[in-house]
N, CA and C atoms as a LAMMPS dump frame, in Angstrom:
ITEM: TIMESTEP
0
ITEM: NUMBER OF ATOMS
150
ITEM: BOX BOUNDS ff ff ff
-5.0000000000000000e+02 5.0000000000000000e+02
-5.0000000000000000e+02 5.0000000000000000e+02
-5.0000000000000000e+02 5.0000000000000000e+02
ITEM: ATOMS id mol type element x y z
1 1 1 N -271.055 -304.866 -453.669
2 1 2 C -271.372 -305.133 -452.284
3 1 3 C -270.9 -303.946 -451.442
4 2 1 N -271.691 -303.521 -450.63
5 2 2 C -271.435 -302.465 -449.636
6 2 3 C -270.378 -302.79 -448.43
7 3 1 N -269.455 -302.147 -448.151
8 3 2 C -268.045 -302.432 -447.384
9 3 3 C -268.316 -301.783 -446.143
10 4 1 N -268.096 -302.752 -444.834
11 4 2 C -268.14 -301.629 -443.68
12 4 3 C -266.629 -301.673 -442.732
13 5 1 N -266.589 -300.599 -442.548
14 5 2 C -265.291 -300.443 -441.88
15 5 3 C -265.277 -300.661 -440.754
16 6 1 N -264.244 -301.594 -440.211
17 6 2 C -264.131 -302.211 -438.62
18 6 3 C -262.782 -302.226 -438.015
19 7 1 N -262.763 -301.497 -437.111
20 7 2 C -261.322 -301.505 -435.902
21 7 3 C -261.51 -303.013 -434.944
22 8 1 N -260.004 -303.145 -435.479
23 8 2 C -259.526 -304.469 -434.687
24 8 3 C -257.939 -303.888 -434.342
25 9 1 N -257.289 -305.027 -433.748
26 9 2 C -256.107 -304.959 -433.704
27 9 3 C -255.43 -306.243 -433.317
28 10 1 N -254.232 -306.539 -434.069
29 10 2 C -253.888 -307.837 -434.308
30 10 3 C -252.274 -307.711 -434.241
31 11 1 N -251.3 -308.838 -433.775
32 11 2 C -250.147 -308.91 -433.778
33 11 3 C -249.506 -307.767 -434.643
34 12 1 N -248.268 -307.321 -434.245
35 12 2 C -247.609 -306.579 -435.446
36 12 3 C -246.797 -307.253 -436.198
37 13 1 N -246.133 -308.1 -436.182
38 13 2 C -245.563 -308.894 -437.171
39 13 3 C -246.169 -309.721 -437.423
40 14 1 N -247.573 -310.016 -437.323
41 14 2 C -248.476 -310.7 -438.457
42 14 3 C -249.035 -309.657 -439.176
43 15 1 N -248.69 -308.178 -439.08
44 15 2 C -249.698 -307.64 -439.911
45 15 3 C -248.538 -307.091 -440.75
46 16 1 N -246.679 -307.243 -440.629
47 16 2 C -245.971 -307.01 -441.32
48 16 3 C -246.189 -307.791 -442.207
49 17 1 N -246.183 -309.321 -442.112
50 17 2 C -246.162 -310.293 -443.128
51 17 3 C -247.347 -310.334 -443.791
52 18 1 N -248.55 -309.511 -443.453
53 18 2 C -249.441 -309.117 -444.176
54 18 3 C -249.291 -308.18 -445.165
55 19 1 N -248.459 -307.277 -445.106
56 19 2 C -248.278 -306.017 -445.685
57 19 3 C -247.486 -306.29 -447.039
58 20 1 N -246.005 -307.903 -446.359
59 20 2 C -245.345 -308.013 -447.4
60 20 3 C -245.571 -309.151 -448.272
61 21 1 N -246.6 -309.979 -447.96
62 21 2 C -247.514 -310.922 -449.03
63 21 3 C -248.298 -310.04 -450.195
64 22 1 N -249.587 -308.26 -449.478
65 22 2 C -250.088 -308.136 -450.251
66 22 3 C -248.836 -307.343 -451.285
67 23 1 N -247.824 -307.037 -451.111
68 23 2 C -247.494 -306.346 -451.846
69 23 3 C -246.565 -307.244 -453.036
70 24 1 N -246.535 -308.333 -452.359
71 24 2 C -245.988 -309.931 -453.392
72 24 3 C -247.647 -309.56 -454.727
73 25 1 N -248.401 -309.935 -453.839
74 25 2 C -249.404 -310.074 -454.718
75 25 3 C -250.126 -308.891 -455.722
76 26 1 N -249.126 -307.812 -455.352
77 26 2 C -249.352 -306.652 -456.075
78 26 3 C -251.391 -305.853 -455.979
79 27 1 N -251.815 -306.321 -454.012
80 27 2 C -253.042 -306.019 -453.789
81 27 3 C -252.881 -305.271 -452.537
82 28 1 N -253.626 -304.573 -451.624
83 28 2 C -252.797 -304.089 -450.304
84 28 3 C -253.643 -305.006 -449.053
85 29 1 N -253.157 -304.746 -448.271
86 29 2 C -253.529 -305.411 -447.069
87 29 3 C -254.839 -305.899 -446.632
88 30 1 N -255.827 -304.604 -446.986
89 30 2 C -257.172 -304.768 -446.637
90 30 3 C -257.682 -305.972 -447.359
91 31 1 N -257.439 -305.845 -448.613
92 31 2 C -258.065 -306.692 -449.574
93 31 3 C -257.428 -308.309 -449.409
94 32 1 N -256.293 -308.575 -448.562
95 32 2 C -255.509 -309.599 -448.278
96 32 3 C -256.075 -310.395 -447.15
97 33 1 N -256.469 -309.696 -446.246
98 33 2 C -257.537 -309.427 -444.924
99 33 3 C -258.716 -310.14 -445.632
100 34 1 N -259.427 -309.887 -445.957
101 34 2 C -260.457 -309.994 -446.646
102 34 3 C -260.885 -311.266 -447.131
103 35 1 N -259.488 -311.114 -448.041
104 35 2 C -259.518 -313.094 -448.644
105 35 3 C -259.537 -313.877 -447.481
106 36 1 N -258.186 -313.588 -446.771
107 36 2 C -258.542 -314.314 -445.552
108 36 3 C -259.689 -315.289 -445.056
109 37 1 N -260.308 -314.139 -445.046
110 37 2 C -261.561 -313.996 -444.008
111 37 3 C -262.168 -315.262 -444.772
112 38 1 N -262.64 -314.714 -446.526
113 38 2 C -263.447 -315.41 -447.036
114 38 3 C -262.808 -316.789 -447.074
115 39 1 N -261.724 -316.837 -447.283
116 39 2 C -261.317 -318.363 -447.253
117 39 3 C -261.934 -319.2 -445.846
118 40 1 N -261.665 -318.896 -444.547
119 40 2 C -261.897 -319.128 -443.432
120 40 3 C -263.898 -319.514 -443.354
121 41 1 N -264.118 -318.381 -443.764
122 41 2 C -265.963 -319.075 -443.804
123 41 3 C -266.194 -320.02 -444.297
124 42 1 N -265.588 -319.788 -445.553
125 42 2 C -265.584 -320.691 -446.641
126 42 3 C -265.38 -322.84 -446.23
127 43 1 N -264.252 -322.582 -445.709
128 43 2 C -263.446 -323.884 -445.175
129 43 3 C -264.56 -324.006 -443.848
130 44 1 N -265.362 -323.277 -443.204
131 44 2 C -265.964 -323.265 -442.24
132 44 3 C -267.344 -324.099 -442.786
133 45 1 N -267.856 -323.166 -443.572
134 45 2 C -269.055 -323.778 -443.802
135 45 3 C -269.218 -324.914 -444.666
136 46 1 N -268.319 -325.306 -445.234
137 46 2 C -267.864 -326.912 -446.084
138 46 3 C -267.496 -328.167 -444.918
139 47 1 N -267.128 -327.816 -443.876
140 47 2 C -267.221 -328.372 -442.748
141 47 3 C -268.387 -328.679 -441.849
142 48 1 N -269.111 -327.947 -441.547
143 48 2 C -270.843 -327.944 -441.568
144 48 3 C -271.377 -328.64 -441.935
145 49 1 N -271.06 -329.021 -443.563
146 49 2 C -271.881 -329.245 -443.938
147 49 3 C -271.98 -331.376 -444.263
148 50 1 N -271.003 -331.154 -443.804
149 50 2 C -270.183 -332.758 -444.172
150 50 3 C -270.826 -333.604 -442.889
C-alpha cells in the first residue's frame, strides 16, 4: 500500500507516551500512530454497522 505523509501536531506528552509504548513494542512511533488509527476506523465502522 502506498504511504502518504501528513503534518499534524498533537500533545507532547501524548506523543512521549507514544514514543515509550512503541519502543515497549520494539516498533517506532509512526507505525504505533497508525495502528491507532486503524483500530479507531475499525471500532468506527463496526458501530455503523450495528
Amino acid at each position: 500500500m502506498a504511504r502518504k505523509n501528513i503534518n499534524t501536531t498533537i500533545d507532547e506528552d501524548l506523543y512521549k507516551e507514544i514514543r515509550m509504548l512503541a519502543l515497549q513494542k520494539g516498533i517506532n512511533a509512526n507505525d504505533l500512530i497508525e495502528e491507532g488509527m486503524k483500530y479507531i476506523l475499525e471500532r468506527e465502522s463496526k458501530k455503523n454497522k450495528s
